[in-house]
Each structure stands twice: as C-alpha cells, then as structure tokens.
DRENSE-185817 format. One record per residue (C-alpha): residue number from 1; residue in one letter; chain; x, y, z. Coordinates in Angstrom, 1 decimal. Each point is the difference from the previous one (the first is absolute). Example, Ala and Ser with C-alpha at 12.3 -4.5 7.8 and 13.67 -1.06 7.14 Angstrom:
% DRENSE-185817
num:residu:chaine:px:py:pz
1:a:A:12.3:-4.5:7.8
2:s:A:1.4:3.4:-0.7
END
This chain:
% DRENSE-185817
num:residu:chaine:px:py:pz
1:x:A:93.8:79.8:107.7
2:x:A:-2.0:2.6:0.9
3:x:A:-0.8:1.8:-3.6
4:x:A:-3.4:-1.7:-0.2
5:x:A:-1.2:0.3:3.7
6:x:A:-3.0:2.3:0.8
7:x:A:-1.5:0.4:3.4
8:x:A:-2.9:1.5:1.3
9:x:A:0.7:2.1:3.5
10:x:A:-1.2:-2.4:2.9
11:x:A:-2.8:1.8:2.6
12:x:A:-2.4:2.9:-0.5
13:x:A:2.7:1.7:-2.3
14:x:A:-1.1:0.1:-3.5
15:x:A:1.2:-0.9:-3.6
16:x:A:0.3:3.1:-2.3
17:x:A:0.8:-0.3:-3.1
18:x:A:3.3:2.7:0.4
19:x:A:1.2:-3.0:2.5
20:x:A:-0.1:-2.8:-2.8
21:x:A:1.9:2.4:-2.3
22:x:A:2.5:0.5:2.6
23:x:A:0.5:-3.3:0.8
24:x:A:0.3:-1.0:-3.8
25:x:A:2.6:3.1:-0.8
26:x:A:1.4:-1.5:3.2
27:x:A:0.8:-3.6:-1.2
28:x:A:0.9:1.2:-3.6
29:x:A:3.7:-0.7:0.4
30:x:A:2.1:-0.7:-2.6
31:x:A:1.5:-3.8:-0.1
32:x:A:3.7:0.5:1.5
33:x:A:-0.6:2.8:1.8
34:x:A:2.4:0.6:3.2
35:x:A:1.1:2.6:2.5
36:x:A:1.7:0.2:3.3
37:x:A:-2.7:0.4:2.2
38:x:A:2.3:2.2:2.3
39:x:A:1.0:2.0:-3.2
40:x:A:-3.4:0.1:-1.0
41:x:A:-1.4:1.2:3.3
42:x:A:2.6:3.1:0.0
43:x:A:-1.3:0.9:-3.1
44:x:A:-3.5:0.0:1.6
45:x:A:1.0:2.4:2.4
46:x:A:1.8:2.1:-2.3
47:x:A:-3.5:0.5:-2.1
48:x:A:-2.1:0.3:3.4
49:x:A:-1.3:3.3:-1.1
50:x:A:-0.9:-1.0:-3.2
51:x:A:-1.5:-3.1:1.2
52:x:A:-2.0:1.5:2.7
53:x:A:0.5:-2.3:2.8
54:x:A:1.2:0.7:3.5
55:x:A:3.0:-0.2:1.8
56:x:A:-1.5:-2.7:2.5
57:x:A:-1.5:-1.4:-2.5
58:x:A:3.3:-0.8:-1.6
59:x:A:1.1:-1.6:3.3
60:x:A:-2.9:-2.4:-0.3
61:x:A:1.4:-1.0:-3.4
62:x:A:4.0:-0.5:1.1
63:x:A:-1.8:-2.5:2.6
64:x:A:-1.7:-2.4:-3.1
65:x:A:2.9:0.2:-1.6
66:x:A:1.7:-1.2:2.8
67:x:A:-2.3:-3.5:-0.3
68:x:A:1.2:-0.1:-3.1
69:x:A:2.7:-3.3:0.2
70:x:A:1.9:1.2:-2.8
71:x:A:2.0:3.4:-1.5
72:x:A:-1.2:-0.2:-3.2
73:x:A:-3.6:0.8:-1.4
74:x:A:-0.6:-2.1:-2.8
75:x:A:-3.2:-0.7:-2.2
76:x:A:0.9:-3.8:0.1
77:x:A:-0.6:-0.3:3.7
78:x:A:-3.1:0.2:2.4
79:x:A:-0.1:3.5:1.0
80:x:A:-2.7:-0.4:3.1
81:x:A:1.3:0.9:3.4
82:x:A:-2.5:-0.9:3.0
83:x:A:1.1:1.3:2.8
84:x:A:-2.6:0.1:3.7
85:x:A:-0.5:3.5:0.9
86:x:A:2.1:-0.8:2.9
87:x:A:3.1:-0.8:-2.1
88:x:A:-0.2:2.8:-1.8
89:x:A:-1.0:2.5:2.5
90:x:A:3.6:-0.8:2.0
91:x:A:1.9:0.5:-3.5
92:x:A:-1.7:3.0:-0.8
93:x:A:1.4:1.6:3.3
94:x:A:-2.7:-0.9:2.4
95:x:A:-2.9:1.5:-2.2
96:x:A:-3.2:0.1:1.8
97:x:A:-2.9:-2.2:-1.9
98:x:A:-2.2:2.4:-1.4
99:x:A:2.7:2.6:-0.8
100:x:A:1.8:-3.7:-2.2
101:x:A:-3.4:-0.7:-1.7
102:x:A:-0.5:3.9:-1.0
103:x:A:3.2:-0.1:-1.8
104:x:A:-0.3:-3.3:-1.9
105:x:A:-2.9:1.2:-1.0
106:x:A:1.9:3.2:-1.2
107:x:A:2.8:-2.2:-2.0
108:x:A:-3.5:-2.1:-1.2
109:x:A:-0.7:3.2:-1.6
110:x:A:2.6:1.7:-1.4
111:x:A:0.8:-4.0:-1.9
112:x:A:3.5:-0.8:1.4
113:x:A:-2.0:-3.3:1.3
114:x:A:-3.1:-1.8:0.2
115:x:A:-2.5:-2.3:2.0
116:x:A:-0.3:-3.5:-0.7
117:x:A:-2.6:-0.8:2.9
118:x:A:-0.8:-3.7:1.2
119:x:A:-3.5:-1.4:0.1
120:x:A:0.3:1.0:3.6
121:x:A:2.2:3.2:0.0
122:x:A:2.4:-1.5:1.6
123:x:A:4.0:-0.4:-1.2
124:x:A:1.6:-3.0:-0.9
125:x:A:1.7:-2.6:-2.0
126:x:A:-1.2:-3.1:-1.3
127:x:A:4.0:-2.1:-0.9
128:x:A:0.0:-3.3:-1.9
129:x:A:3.3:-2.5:-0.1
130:x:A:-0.3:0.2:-3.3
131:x:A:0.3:4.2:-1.1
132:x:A:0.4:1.5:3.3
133:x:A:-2.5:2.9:0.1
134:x:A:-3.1:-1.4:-1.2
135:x:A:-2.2:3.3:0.7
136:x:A:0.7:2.7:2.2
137:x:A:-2.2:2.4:1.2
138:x:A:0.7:3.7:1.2
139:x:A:1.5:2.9:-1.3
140:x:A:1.5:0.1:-4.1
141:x:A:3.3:1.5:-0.8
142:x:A:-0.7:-0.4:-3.5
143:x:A:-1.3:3.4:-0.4
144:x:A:3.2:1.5:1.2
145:x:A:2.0:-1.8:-2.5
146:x:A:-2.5:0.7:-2.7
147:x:A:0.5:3.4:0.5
148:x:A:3.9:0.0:0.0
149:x:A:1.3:1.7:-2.8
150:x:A:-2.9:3.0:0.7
151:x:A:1.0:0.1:3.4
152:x:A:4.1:0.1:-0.6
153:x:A:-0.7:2.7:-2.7
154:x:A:-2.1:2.2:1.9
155:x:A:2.6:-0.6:3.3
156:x:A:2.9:1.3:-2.5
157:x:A:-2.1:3.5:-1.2
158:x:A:-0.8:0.5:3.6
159:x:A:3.6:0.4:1.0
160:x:A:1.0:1.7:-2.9
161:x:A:-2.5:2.4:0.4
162:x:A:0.9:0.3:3.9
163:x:A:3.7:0.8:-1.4
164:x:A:-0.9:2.4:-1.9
165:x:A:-2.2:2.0:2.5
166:x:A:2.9:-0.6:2.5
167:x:A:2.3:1.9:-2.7
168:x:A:-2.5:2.4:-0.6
169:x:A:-0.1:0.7:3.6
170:x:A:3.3:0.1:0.6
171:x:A:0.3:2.7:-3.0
172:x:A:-2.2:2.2:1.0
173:x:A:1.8:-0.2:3.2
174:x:A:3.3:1.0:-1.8
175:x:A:-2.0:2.8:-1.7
176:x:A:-1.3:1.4:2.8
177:x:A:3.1:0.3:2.0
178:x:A:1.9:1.5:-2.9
179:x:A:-2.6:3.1:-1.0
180:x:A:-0.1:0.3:3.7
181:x:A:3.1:0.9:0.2
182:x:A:1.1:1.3:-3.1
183:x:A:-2.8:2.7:0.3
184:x:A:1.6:0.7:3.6
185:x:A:3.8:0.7:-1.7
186:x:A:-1.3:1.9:-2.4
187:x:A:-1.5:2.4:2.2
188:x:A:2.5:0.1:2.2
189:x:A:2.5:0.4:-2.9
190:x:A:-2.4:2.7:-1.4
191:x:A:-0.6:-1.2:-3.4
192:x:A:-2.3:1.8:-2.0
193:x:A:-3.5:-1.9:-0.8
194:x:A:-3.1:0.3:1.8
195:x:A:0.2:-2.7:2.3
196:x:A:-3.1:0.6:2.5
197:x:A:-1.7:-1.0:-3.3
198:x:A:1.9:-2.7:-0.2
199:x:A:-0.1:-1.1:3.5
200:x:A:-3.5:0.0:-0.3
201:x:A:-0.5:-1.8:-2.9
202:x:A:2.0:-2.7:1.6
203:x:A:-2.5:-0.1:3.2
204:x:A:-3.1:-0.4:-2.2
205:x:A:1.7:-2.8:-1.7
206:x:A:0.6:-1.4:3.4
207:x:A:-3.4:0.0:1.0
208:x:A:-1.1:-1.9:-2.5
209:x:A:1.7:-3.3:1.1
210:x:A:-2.4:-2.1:1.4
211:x:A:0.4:-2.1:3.1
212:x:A:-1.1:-3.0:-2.3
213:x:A:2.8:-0.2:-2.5
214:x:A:0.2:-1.4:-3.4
215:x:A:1.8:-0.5:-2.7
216:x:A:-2.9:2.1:-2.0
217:x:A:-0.7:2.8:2.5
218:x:A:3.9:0.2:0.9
219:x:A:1.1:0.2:-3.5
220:x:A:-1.1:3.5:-1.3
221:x:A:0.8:1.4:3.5
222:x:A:3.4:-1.3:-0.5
223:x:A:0.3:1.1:-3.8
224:x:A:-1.1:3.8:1.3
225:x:A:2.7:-0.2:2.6
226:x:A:2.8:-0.8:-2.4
227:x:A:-1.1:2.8:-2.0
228:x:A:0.0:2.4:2.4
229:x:A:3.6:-1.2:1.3
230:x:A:1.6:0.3:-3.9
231:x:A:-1.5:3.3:-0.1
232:x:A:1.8:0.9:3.4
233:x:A:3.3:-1.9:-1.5
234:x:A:0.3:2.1:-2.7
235:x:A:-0.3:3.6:1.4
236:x:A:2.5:-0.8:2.7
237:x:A:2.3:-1.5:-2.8
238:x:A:-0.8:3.3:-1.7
239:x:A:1.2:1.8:3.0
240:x:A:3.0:-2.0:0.5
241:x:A:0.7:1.0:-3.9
242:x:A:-0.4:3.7:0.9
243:x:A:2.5:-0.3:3.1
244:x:A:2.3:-1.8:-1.7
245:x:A:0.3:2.9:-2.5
246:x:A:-0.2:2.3:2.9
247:x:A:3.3:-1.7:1.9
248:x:A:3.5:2.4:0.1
249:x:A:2.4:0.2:-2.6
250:x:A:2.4:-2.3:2.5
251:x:A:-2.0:-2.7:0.1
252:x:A:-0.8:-0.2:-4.0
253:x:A:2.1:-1.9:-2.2
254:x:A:0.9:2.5:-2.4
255:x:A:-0.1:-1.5:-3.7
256:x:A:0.9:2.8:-2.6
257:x:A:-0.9:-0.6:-3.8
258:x:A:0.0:1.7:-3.1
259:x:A:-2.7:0.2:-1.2
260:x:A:-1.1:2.1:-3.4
261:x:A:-1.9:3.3:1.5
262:x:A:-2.3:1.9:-2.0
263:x:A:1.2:1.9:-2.9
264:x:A:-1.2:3.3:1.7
265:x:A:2.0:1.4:2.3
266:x:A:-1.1:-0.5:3.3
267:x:A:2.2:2.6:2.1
268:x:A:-2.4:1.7:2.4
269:x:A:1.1:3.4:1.6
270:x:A:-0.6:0.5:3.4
271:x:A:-2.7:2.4:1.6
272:x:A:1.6:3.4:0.8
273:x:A:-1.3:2.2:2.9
274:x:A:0.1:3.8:0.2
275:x:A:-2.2:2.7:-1.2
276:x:A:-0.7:-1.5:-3.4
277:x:A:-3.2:-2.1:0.5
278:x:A:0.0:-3.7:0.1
279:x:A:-2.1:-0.2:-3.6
280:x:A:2.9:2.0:-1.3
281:x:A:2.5:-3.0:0.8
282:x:A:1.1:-1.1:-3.2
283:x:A:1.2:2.8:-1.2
284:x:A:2.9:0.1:-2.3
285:x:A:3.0:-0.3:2.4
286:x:A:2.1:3.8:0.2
287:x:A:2.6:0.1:-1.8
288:x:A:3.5:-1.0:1.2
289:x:A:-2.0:-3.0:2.1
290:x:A:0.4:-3.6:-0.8
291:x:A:-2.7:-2.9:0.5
292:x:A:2.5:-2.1:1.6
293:x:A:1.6:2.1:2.3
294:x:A:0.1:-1.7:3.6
295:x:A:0.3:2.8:2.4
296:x:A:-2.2:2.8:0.2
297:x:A:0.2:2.9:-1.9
298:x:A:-1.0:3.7:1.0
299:x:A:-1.5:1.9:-3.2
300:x:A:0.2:3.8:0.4
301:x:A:-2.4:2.2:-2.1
302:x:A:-1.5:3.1:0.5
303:x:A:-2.6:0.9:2.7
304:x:A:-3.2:-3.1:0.4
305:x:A:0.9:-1.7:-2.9
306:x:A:3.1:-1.1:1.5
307:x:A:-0.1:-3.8:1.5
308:x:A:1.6:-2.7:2.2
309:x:A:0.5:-3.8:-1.8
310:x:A:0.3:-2.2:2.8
311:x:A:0.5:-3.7:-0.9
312:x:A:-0.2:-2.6:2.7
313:x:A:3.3:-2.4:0.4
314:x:A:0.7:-2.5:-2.0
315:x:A:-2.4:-3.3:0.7
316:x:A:-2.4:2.2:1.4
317:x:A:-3.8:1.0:-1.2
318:x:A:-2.3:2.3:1.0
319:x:A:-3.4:-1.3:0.6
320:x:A:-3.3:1.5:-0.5
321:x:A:-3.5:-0.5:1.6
322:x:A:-1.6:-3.1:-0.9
323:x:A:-2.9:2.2:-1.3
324:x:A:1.9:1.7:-3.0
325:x:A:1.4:-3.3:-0.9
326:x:A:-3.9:-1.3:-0.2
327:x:A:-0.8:3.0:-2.0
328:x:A:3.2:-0.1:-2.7
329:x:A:-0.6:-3.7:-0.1
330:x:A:-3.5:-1.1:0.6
331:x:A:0.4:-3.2:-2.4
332:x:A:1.7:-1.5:2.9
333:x:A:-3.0:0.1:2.6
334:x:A:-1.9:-3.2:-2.5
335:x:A:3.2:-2.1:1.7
336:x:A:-0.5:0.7:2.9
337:x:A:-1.8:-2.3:2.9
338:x:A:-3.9:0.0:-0.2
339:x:A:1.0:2.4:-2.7
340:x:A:0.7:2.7:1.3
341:x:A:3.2:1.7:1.7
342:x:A:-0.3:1.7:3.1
343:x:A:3.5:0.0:2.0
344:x:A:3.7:-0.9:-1.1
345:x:A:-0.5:-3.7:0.8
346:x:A:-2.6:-0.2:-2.5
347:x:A:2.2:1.8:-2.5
348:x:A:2.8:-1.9:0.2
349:x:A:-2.5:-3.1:-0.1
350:x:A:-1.4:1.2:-3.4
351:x:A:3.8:0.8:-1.4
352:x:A:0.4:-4.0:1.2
353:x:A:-2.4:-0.8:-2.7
354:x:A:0.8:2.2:-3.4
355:x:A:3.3:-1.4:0.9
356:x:A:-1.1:-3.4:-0.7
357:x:A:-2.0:1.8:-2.7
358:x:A:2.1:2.1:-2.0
359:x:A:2.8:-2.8:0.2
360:x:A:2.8:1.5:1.8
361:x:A:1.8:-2.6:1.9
362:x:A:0.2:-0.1:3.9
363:x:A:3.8:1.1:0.3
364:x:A:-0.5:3.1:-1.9
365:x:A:-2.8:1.0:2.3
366:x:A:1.6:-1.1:3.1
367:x:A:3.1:2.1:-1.2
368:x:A:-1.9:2.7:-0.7
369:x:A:-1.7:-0.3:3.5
370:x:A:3.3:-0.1:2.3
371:x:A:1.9:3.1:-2.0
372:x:A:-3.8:2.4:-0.1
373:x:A:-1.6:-1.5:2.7
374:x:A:-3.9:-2.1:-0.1
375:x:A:-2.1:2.9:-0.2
376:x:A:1.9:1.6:-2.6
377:x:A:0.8:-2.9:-2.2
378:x:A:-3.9:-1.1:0.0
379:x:A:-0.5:3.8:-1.1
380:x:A:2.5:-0.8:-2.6
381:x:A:-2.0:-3.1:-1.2
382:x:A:-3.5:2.5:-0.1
383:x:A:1.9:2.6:-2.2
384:x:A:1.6:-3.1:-2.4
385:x:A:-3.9:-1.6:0.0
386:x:A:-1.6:3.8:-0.8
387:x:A:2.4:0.6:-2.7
388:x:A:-1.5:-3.4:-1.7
389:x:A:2.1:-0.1:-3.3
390:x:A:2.1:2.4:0.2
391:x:A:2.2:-2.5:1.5
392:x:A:1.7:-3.0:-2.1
393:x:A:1.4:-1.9:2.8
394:x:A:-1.3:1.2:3.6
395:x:A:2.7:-2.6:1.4
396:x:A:3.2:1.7:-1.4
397:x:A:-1.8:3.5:0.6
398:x:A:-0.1:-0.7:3.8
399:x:A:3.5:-1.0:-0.1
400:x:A:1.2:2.7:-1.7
401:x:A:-1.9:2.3:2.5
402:x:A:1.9:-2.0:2.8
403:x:A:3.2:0.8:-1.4
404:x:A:-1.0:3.4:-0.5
405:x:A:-1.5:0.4:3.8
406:x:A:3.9:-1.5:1.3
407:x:A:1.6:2.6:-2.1
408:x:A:-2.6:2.8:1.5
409:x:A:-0.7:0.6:-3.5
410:x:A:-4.2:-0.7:0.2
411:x:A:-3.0:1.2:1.7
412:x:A:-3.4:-0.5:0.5
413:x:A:-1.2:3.4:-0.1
414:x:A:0.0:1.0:-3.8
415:x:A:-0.9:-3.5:-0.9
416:x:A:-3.5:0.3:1.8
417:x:A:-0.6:3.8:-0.8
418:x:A:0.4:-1.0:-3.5
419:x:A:-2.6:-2.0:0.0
420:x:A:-2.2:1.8:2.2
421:x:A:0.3:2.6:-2.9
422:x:A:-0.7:-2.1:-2.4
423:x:A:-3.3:-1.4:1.8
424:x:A:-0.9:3.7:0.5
425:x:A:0.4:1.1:-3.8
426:x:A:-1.7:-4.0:-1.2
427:x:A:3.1:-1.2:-1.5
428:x:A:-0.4:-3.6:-0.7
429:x:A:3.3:-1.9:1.6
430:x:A:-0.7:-2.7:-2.3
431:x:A:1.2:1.6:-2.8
432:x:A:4.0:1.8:-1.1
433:x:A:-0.7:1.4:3.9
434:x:A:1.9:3.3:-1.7
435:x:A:-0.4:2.4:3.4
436:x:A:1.0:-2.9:2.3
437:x:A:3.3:-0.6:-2.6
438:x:A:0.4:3.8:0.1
439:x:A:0.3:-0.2:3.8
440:x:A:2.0:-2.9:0.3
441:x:A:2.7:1.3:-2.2
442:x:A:0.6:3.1:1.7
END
C-alpha cells in the first residue's frame, strides 16, 4: 500500500513542502477505488487542456501504463511501475532521453503521478516468495487514480463544451449564409427597406468574430446575427403579404360573404369631367340621371354649365397620384415602413398592416384587390382607416365596395375629395362624419 509512503526526491533536487502535499493529495485514495486504466487515460486526454500537460507528454504516460501487468487500477494493489529509461523510451515512440525526463517531470507536476526514488535513484523491485512485490521503486500511479473522479468530470465538461462551440460554429455558419443571401433576393426582388444599412450592419458584426473562438466571444456575435436575420424574415414576409394581395383576380380564390355593412350608405358617385370643376363633383346629380346607370350619359344644359358624366366600365377604377391619396389620407403614412410612405409598394405595405389592424379578414381584401386592383384597394384601406369610426365593420364595407366596383357602381374620386374637404374645413372624421355621409349618398 502506498497511502502512507513519503519520499524525498533523490540528487540535488530539493524537498518543498508543495511536493509533500502533492504526494499526500496523491495517495489519498479512497479504499475500493478502481478504474480502467485505458478508460482512465482517455479521460486524461480528453481534460488535456484543463490539465495543462502536453501532448508528448501524454505519450510518456500511455508507455507506464503500458508496465502496468494489469487493466484495472485498483487502491488494493501496488501501483509502482519501474521501468529503465530504455524500456520506456522504445514504448514512448523512440523518445529521446532528455526530451522523456522533461515530460515526466511535466506529469510530476501537473499530479497524474509521482516519484518514489531509491536510496540510489535507481528503478526497481525488491519480490519475496511470500507477497510478491515486497517494495518497488520508480514512478506511482497512485496519483492518477487519486484523481479519477476530477479527472473524468472535467474530461465530460470539456467535450460538452467543445459541442457546444462546434454548434455554435456551425450556427453562425447557417446565419451567415442565410442573411447573405436573403439580403441579395431582396434586392434583386426590390423590396422596400434600406438594405445597404443592413448590409452593413451585417459586416461589422462579421468583424467582430475573432480567430480565437469561444463559446463566450461567439455567443453575443451569434445572438446579434439571429437578430438581424428575423428582422430580414419578417419584411420579406411582409412583402410576400403585399404581393399576395397584389396577384390577379384569376389567380385569387374568390370567397364572397355577407357580411353586415355600415348602416350608412356607402354608394360613392363617380368623378365627372367637363367644365364644372373637379371640387364641384358631388353635386346633386341633374335631373332625369340615375346613380346606377351603367352606360354613359350625355347631360345637355345651356352654354358652360353644361357637362359630360363619363363612368369608367364596369370592374374598372380610376386611379389618382399617390400624392393626393397621402394628403386625403395622411393617417395611413404611421403604417407604413420606417414610417413613412414614399411609393405604391410602401402603400400597399401599410394597407397590409391596418388590415391586420382594423380586423378585416384576408379574403375580403384579397377580393377587393383582384376586382380594384393593389394600388387602389390599399387606397381603399387609407380612406376606411381616415374615416376612424365612421365605419362599424370595415370588413363588410370593403366587400360591399367590391360588389359595388363589379357592378361599376363605385369610385374613388368622391370618396377621397370628401375627405380632402373635410381636412380642409377641420371636420373631425371621428365623429357622425356628416359631409363624408353627405357625399357618399349622392
């Protein structure tokens, strides 16, 4: 047994007391105590780093093992191996003499084994008939065993902390390649977002990877890239919305409902063009003239005040600049990317939105979209979303302005010069909206 040996190094090396402690952590082993020595030693060169030995060195230590006569470790048995420097030089792969001492004295230090040195620093074994190994002297493996259950736990957070920097790695790969790419598509595709500031955002996060990676300096890298790449996610999903609303009337799957409208009547005439001026176009209708007429209708009068109703074919609207829809409907620009609305994409972006909002349901708006076209369905949505509550259910008011729009019986013009008007004269469109009713049900 080897719990209550202490030696004393043999030559001009000195005793310190840090080498008595060692030795006596060393031989501390618990009574039963065994390992696979082969098991063991894997362990030992999973937990290199954290035991702080060298690679070479670890060769030196498979070759004591190797003089080892048995598999098993165990505190019941000598643990002394005693090997000539020849021996174990040709085991540990021809190692030259001083480079073999060096690294014992490196596994010496870092306490995987210790010295027990004869009287003449030689090593050997005294047997008797009687128990065998009556005293050995050389190099303990008691250490090593001591230090078992430190050295396999250590071994298993090493490799789980190698896993999880190889998944990190392999992440951030992943997140590279796909905001990489997805930034390319979406300029190509032209989707609206500023994405030179994007692009360089991602670079500067790039630059901070280091060549020395770990699971601390990778993580926050990693956790900026994923943001960056939801934030691309959704504004391309948000495009893919808007085009999906913007596809023809063949390709949509046409779901009608009845729905309950708003108790106001919600007929819209349709601009007229002539002499009479456009602010004038919500006039009371001549008489002898119907709202629903389908065909157009020549009015004869006397001299300038005479004028031509012209009403555009059935399923057909006429569109205005994007500028007067901003102006009758400037509630709609808060919607709209970065806040603001500068082009028909972005409009149609923002009408995406107070869809969601304002609770009418993606068939209706799709519906509305095929029979008016994009452009003039999301300045549909801006007039329904100015008007505030005026409007009881904005779902079954855009259906019933599809319906309307089919029959040729709706149009945009009167709908946004009444509220033009009404932002003109400060008429709150919160309110009973009475000018906007007035022009609706003419």
């Amino acid at each position: 047994m080897e719990s209550d040996y202490v030696t004393t190094p043999f030559g001009r090396r000195p005793m310190l007391l840090a080498m008595l402690l060692k030795q006596r952590r060393g031989e501390a082993i618990a009574a039963g105590t065994t390992r696979n020595k082969w098991k063991l030693f894997r362990s030992v060169c999973e937990a290199r780093a954290g035991l702080d030995i060298t690679d070479r060195a670890l060769t030196v230590l498979d070759a004591l093992l190797s003089f080892y006569p048995e598999d098993e470790l165990s505190s019941d048995k000598p643990l002394v191996v005693f090997p000539s420097n020849a021996q174990l030089s040709l085991r540990a792969r021809g190692m030259a003499a001083a480079t073999l001492r060096r690294h014992l004295a490196l596994l010496v230090e870092a306490g995987l084994i210790s010295r027990k040195d004869s009287p003449n620093g030689k090593r050997y074994v005294r047997r008797s008939r009687e128990v065998g190994i009556d005293e050995a002297y050389g190099f303990s493996l008691a250490p090593l065993l001591a230090r078992a259950g430190e050295i396999e736990t250590m071994a298993a957070r090493i490799a789980a902390d190698r896993q999880m920097l190889r998944s990190l790695k392999e992440r951030l790969t992943i997140r590279r390649r796909d905001i990489a790419k997805l930034i390319s598509a979406a300029v190509e595709e032209a989707v609206a977002g500023d994405w030179e500031r994007v692009s360089s955002m991602f670079h500067s996060i790039l630059q901070r990877i280091p060549r020395a990676a770990t699971i601390e300096n990778l993580t926050p890298v990693l956790k900026d890239l994923e943001t960056i790449r939801t934030d691309i996610v959704n504004l391309l999903e948000l495009h893919e919305k808007t085009q999906m609303a913007s596809t023809s009337e063949s390709q949509i799957e046409r779901h009608i409902q009845n729905s309950q409208t708003e108790s106001l009547s919600e007929s819209e005439p349709r601009l007229e063009t002539g002499t009479t001026p456009a602010g004038q176009a919500d006039r009371d209708q001549q008489p002898g003239t119907s709202p629903h007429d389908d065909g157009p209708k020549a009015q004869t009068g006397g001299g300038e005040g005479s004028r031509l109703a012209v009403r555009p074919r059935a399923g057909e609207l006429q569109s205005f600049p994007l500028a007067t829809v901003l102006q009758a409907c400037p509630d709609i620009m808060d919607y709209g990317p970065g806040g603001k609305v500068g082009s028909w994409r972005d409009l149609m972006t923002a009408a995406v939105v107070i869809r969601s909002m304002l609770a009418v349901s993606p068939s209706a708006y799709e519906a509305a979209s095929g029979v008016m076209g994009p452009e003039n369905a999301a300045t549909v949505m801006a007039c329904i979303l100015q008007r505030g509550g005026c409007i009881n259910s904005a779902g079954g008011y855009l259906r019933d302005l599809t319906r309307r729009t089919e029959r040729g019986e709706f149009a945009l013009g009167p709908m946004l010069m009444a509220l033009l008007r009404a932002k003109s004269s400060g008429v709150s469109l919160t309110g009973t909206c009475p000018r906007l009713h007035h022009a609706a049900s003419r």
